[in-house]
N, C-alpha and C positions, 0 to 999 in steps of 0.2 A: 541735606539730610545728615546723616550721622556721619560720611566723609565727601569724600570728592564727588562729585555728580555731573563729570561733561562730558558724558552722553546718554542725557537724556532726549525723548523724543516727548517733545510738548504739544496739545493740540494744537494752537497757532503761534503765531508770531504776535506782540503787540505793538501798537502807534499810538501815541496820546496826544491829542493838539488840543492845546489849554482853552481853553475857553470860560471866562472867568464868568460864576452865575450871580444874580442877583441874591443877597442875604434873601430868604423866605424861611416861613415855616411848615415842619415836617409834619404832614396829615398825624403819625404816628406818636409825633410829642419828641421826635429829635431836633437836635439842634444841626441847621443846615445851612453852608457860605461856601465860599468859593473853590472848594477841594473839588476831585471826583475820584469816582470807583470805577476802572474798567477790565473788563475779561480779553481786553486786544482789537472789542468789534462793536461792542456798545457801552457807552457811559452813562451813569446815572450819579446823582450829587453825594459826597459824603456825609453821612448821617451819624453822629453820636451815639454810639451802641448799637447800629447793627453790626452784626457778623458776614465776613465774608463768603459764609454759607448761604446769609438771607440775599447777598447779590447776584451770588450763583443762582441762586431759584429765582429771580427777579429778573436776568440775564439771558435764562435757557438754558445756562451752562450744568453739564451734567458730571457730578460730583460724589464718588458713592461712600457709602455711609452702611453701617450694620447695628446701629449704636441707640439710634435717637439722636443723635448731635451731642455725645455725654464725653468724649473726647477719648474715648475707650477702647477703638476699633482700629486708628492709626488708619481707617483708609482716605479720609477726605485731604492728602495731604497737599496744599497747592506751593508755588511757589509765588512770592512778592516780586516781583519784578520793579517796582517802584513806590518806597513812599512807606518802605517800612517803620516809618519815626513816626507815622500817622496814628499806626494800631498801637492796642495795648499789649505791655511786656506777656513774655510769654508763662502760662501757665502752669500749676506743674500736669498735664497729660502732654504738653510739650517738649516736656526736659528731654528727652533725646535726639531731638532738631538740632540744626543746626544750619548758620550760612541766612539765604533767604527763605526758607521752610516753615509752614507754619499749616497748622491744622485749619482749614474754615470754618469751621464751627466754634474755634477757639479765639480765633482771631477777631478784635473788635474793634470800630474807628474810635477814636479818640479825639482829634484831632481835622474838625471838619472842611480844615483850608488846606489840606494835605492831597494831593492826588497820588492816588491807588492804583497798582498796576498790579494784576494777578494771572496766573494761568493754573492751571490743575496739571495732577505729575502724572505723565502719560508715558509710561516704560515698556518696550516689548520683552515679552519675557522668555527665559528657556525653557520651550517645550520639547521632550521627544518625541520624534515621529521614524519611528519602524515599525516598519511594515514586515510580516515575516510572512510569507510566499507558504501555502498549502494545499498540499495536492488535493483536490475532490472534484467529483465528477460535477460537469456542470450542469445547468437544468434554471436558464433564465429566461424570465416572464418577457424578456425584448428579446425577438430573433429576428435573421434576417435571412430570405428565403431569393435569392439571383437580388435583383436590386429592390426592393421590399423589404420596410420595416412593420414588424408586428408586435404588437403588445397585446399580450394573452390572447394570440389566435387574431388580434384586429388588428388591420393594416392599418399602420396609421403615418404613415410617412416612405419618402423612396429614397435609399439609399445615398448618401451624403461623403462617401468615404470611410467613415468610423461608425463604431454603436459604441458610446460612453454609457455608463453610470456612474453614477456619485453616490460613496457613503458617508454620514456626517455622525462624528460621536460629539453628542453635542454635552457636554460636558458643564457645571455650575460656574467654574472658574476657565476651563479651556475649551477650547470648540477644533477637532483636527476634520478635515477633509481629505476625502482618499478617491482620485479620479480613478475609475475600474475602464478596462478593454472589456466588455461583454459576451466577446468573441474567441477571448485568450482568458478571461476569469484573470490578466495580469495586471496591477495597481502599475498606474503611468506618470500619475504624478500623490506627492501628499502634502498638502498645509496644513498650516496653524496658526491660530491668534486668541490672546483672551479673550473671554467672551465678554462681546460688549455691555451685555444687561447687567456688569457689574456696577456702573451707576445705582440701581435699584438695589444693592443690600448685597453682600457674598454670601450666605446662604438661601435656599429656597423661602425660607420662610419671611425673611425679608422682602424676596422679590414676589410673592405673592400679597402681601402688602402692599407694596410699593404698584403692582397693577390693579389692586382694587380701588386705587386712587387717581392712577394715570393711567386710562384706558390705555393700547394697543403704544405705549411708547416703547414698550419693551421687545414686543414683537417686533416694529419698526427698526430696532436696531438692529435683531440679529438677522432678518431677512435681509438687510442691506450691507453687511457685514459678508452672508452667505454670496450675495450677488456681486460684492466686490471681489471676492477671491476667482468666483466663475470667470469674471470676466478680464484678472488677470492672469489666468492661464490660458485663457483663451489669445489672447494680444499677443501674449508670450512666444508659444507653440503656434499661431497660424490656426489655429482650431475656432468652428463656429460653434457659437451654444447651442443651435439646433440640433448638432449632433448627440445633445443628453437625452437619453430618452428613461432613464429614471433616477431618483434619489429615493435613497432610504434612511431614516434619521432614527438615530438610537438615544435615548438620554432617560434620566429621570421623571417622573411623572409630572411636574413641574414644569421642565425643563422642555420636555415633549409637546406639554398641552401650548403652552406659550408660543411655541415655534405656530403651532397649528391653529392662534388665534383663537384660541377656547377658554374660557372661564374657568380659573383654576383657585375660586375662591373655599371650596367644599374641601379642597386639598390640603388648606390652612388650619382647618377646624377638625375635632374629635368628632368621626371615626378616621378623617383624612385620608380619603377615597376619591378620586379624580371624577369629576363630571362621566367618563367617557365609561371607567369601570363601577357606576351607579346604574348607568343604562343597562351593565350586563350583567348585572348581579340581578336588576330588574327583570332582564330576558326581554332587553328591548332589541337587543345586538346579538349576534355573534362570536364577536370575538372585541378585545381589547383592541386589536391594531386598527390603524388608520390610512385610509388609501383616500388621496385627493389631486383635483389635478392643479401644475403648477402654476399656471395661469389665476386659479382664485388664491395663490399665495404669493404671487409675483414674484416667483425664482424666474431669472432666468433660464431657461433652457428652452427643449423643443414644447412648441404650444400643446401637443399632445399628449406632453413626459407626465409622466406621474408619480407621486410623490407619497411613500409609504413609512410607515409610522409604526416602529416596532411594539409589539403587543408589551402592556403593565402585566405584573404579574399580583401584587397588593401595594395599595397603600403610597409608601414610596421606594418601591423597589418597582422600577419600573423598566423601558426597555432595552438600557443599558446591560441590564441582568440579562435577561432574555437573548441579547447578542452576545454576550458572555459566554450563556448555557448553552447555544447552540453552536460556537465555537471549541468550547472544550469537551464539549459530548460528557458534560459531569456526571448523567445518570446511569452511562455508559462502564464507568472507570469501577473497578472490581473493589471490593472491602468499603470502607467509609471515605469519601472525598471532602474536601472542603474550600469553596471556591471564595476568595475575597478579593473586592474591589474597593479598593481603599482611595478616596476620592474627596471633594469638598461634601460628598452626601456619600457615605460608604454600607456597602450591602454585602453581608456575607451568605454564605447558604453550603446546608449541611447536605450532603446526601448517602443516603445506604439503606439497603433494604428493598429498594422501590419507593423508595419515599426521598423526597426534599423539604428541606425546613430553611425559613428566608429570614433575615429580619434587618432593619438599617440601624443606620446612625447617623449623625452630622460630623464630622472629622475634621470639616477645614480649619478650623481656627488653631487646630495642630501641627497645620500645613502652610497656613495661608501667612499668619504673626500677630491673628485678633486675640486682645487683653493680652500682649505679652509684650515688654516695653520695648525690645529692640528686634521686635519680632517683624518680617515681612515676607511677603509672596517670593515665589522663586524668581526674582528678577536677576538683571546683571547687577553684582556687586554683593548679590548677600553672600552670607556664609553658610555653605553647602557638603564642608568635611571641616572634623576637627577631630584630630589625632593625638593624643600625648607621648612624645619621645623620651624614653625615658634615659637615653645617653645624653642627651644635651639639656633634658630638663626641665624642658618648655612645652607647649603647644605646639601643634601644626596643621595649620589652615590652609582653606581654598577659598576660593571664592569663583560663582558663575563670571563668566566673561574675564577670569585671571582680573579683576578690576578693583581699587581699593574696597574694603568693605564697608555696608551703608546699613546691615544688620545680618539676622539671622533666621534662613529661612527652616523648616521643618526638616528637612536630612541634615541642616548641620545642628 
């Protein structure tokens, strides 16, 4: 990329065993001989004008994009691992690459006797995760009464050692996990990782797209995503999953409904109202929130945990807010308050008088480095402070991971 890059963390490793094909011709109308194209795990012939984006979707490999493939969003960024003399010189939405980096979408064979080696740029990122400890009286829907667990008054399992739950802010761009004592209301462990339905577009509205085309892929990630982390704290600590007997997920309405395998195509289009708060503006429901057991969504945990789904409040201000409002007690606080969550989907909300007023906006591309040329997510190596000294004259920079820098993320 724009400097040094060794340490990255790549989906896989690649192997290439030549295997020379017969000259034929491409259904498509390319021209097709003895090159190939691989992502490390399957090969397919090189073909005169396609892109290495059309191999990634030819491949399974998953590649995200917010763009159309217009070279604009800087996220499809792979690297060439062999046979970059094959593609065409680089573009100008390229010009800030460098080394073997190249956009897939940009990237074109040229060169059909050339073999291809590619992987997608796979970085973990710096997330914060604090937790800050506060006191409140507790009053949870899991208790345990001598050795008996109950879930709202129903026994539904015997006493295992611990009562866990799990809360998840599941976030457009970040996903944190906060394993809870139930018994002490004390956080005992917390992770984090991107969220993996960024293949599908960084913001909502792309991945709402992107699911109305590819049923439940999206879901499929981040369930499995969720269920990895479970079950390396569990290996970790000695701990079984049966001992979770709830999760409660907070995120955007979007972001919510997807977790929970619902149809979030109504959420894309004008009045952009989620399936769930359609039903209760109809008075088909109750309430916005969502209570389901974990078993029909294959979390890991105890087969009787259940899995609850913070209330939308409109539109897309959804139950991220909600766990916000109920954390800082906004309608609570005396004169005019103003609570903001500033995010890849950002919601502010005003309150006083008795009254709150809500409304969103989409912010990542001011966070994330979409349309901006040396712009990128808070990975290691971007530039995260920049200071002018004015005794020496210059600049002065930081960079995530102290590591050389590779661009510019939104606080710097």
């Amino acid at each position: 990329m724009c400097g040094g890059d060794d340490k990255l963390d790549y989906r896989s490793a690649w192997e290439t065993e030549e295997a020379p094909l017969d000259v034929s011709a491409d259904p498509a109308g390319g021209s097709v001989t003895g090159g190939s194209v691989t992502d490390g795990t399957t090969t397919q012939p090189a073909v005169i004008g396609k892109s290495i984006f059309d191999y990634a979707d030819d491949l399974a490999v998953q590649v995200p994009t917010s763009c159309f493939r217009n070279g604009i969003c800087h996220e499809c960024i792979v690297e060439i691992q062999q046979g970059m003399e094959g593609l065409a010189p680089r573009t100008k939405p390229e010009s800030f690459l460098r080394e073997n980096y190249r956009l897939a979408c940009q990237a074109r064979v040229i060169d059909p006797n050339v073999d291809v080696a590619f992987a997608p740029l796979r970085r973990t990122p710096k997330i914060l995760t604090v937790t800050e400890e506060k006191e409140t009286a507790l009053d949870p829907v899991v208790t345990r009464r001598g050795d008996d667990i109950f879930y709202d008054g129903e026994q539904v399992d015997q006493f295992r050692g611990h009562v866990y739950g799990l809360a998840i802010d599941l976030g457009t761009t970040t996903v944190v996990m906060d394993f809870v004592d139930l018994e002490t209301g004390k956080s005992v462990h917390v992770c984090s990782f991107e969220n993996p339905q960024r293949f599908g577009g960084s913001d909502v509205m792309h991945r709402i797209s992107y699911d109305g085309a590819f049923e439940d892929e999206l879901w499929n990630a981040i369930i499995n995503a969720v269920n990895h982390e479970i079950m390396d704290w569990c290996e970790r600590t000695g701990t079984v999953r049966q001992e979770i007997y709830e999760i409660v997920v907070a995120g955007n309405a979007t972001m919510r409904d997807l977790f929970f395998r619902l149809d979030v195509q109504s959420i894309g289009q004008k009045p952009y109202k989620s399936q769930i708060e359609n039903e209760y503006l109809a008075g088909e429901r109750e309430t916005t929130a969502l209570t389901i057991g974990t078993r029909r969504l294959g979390l890991r945990a105890n087969p009787k945990a259940r899995v609850y789904g913070m209330p939308l409040i409109a539109s897309h201000v959804g139950g991220d807010v909600a766990a916000d409002l109920a954390t800082v007690e906004l309608a609570a606080q005396p004169g005019v308050s103003m609570l903001v969550d500033v995010g890849t989907n950002t919601e502010v909300v005003v309150a006083g008088n008795g009254r709150m007023i809500t409304a969103s906006c989409p912010a990542g591309p001011a966070f994330e480095g979409g349309g901006i040329q040396y712009g990128m997510p808070g990975y290691e190596g971007a530039i995260d402070s920049l200071k002018w000294d004015g005794e020496d004259g210059r600049f002065a920079w930081s960079t995530i991971g102290d590591t050389a820098p590779q661009g510019i993320c939104g606080s710097g």
